[in-house]
C-alpha positions in Angstrom: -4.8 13.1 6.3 -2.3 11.5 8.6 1.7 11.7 7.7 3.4 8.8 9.8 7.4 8.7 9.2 8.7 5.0 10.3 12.0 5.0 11.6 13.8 2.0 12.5 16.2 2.2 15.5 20.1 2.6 15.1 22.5 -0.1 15.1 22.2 -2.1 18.5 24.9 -4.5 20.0 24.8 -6.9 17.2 27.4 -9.1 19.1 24.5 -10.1 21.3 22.9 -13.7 22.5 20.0 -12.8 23.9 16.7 -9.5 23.7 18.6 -7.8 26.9 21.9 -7.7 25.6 20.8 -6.6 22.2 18.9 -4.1 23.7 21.1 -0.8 23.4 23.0 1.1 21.1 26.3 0.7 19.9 28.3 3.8 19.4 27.5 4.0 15.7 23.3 3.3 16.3 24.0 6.9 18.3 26.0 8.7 15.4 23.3 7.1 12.7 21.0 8.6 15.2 22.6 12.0 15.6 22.9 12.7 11.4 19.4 11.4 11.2 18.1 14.3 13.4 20.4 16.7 12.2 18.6 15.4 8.6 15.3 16.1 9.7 15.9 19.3 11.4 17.0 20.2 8.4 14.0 20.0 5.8 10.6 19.4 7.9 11.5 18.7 11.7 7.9 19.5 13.1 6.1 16.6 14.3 3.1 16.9 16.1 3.8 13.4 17.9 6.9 11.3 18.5 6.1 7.5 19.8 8.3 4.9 20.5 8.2 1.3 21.4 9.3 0.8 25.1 12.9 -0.8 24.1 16.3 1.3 24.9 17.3 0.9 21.3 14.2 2.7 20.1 14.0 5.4 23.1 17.9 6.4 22.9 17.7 6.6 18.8 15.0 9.1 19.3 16.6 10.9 21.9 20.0 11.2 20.2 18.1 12.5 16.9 16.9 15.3 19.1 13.6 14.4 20.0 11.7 13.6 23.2 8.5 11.2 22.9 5.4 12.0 24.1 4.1 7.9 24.3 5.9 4.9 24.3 3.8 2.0 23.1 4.4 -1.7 23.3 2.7 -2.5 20.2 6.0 -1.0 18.6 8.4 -3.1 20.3 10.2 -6.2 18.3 9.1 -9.6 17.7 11.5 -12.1 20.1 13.9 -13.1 17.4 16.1 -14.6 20.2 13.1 -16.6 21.8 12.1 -17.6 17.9 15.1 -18.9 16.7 15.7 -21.0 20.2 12.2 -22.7 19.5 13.0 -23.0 16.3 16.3 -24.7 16.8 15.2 -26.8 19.8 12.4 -27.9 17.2 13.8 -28.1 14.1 17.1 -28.9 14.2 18.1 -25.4 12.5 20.9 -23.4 14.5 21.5 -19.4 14.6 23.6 -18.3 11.2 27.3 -17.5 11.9 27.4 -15.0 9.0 24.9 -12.8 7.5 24.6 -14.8 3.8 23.2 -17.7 6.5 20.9 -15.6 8.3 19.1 -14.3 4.8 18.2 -17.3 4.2 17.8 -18.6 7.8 15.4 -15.3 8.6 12.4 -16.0 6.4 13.1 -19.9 7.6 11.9 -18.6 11.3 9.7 -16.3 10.6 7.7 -19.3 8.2 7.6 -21.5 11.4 6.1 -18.6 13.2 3.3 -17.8 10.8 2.3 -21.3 10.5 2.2 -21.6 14.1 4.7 -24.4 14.5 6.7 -23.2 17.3 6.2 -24.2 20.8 6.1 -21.7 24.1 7.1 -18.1 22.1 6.8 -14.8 23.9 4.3 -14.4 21.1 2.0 -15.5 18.2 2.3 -14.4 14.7 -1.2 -13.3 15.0 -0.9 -11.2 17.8 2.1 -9.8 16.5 0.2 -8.9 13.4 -3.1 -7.6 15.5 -0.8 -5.1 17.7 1.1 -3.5 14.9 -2.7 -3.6 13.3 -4.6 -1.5 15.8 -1.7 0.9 16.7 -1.8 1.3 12.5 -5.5 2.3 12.6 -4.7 5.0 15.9 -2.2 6.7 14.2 -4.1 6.9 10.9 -6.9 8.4 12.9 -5.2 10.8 14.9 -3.7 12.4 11.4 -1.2 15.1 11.6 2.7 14.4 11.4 3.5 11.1 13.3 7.5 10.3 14.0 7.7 6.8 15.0 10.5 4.9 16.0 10.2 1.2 15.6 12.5 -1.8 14.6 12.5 -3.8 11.5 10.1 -6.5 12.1 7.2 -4.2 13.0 8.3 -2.6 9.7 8.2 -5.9 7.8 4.5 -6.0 9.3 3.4 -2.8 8.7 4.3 -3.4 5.0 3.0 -7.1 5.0 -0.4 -5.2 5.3 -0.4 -2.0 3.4 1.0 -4.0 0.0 -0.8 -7.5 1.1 3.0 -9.2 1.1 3.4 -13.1 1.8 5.2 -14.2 4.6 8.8 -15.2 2.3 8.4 -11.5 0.7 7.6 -9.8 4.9 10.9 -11.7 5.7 12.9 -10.4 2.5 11.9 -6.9 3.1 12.6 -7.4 7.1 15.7 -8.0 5.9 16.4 -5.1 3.8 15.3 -2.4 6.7 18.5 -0.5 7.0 19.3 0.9 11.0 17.9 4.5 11.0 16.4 4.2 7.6 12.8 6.2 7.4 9.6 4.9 5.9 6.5 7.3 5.0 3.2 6.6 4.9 0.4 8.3 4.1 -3.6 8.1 5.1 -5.5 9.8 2.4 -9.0 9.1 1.6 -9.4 6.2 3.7 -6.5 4.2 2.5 -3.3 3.7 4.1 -0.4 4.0 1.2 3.4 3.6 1.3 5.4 6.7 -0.2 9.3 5.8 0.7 10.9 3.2 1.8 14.4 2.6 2.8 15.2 5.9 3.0 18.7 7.0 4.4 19.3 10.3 2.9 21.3 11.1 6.1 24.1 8.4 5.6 24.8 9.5 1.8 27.9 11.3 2.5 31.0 8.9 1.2 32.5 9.4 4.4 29.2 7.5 6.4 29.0 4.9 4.1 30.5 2.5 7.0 26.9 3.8 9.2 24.5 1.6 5.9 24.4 -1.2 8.3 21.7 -4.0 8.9 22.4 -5.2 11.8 
C-alpha cells in the first residue's frame, strides 16, 4: 500500500511575466507554508519520503512547512504556462487575461491548444508532460509507504486527468480549482491508484487566514 499526500506549492509572485520571476514565494506562499506544517505536525507528520520538483516555489514551501526533501525530481516541476500562452498568443491571436474571470476561461483555451498539439516551439509536449507525471506516478506507487510531495497545480491537474480518466476542458477546470498549499491524497491499494481528498486546506480554516485561500 502506498500513501502519497500531493501538495501544491504556496502562493508565488503572481505579479510575474515570465517562469523565473514567478518562481519564488511571496510572503504569504511562506505563512500558507508555515500553518501547513504546523497542520501536519499536528495529526500524522511522519513521512517516510518528502520529494519535490526542482523549482524554488516547491523547495521553499517544503522547507518552510518543516521538512527537508530527500529527492527533487523534474518530473514534478510545472508545465511552461508563460512559454504556452506566448505560443498561443503569437498563434492565435489570444492575449494573457488581465483579471482572473478572463483567465478561467482563457486556461482550458491554452491548455486545448496544447493537447491537440497546435502550438509551435513549447519547452514541452502535452504528451511528454503526461508520460513524466506518468512514470514518477507508477515509482511512487511502487515504493509504498507515506509519500509527501510537493508539486504545483498542473502536475495535479494531470495526476487527476489519469486516476479519474478526465477530458482535457475538465484537467483545465480542476487546474484551476488547486488552491496554494492545498493537499491531495492518494492511495495505491490493490493495484489501483484511487483519489481520497482533494482540495484540502484544513490549515487555512481559521477566519482570521481566510485572506491565505488563494489561487494564484
Amino acid at each position: 500500500m502506498a500513501d502519497i499526500l500531493l501538495v501544491r506549492h504556496g502562493q508565488a509572485n503572481s505579479h510575474a511575466q515570465d517562469e523565473d520571476d514567478y518562481d519564488r514565494l511571496s510572503d504569504l506562499g511562506h505563512d500558507q507554508a508555515r500553518w501547513l506544517g504546523a497542520h501536519l505536525q499536528a495529526t500524522n507528520p511522519h513521512f517516510d519520503r518528502v520529494i519535490t520538483g526542482t523549482l524554488s516555489r516547491q523547495i521553499e514551501t517544503a522547507r518552510s512547512a518543516g521538512y527537508e526533501t530527500h529527492e527533487r525530481d523534474a518530473r514534478l516541476n510545472e508545465l511552461s504556462y508563460f512559454a504556452l500562452a506566448q505560443a498561443v498568443e503569437v498563434q492565435f491571436g489570444l492575449p494573457a487575461p488581465l483579471d482572473a474571470r478572463e483567465f478561467a476561461r482563457y486556461l482550458p483555451q491554452v491548455v486545448e491548444h496544447w493537447a491537440e498539439d497546435r502550438l509551435n516551439e513549447v519547452p514541452e509536449t502535452f504528451h511528454s508532460f503526461h508520460t513524466r507525471v506518468d512514470s514518477l506516478l507508477g515509482e511512487l506507487c511502487s515504493l509504498g509507504g507515506r509519500t509527501l510531495v510537493v508539486t504545483s497545480g498542473g502536475v495535479i491537474g494531470m495526476v487527476l486527468r489519469q486516476i479519474l480518466r478526465l477530458e482535457t476542458q475538465a484537467m483545465a477546470e480542476v487546474m484551476l480549482q488547486v488552491m496554494n498549499s492545498s493537499m491531495h491524497r492518494l492511495h495505491f491499494v490493490h493495484g489501483r491508484l484511487m483519489l481520497s481528498s482533494f482540495n484540502a486546506t484544513p490549515h487555512l480554516d481559521a477566519p482570521e487566514r481566510a485572506h491565505g485561500r488563494t489561487f494564484i
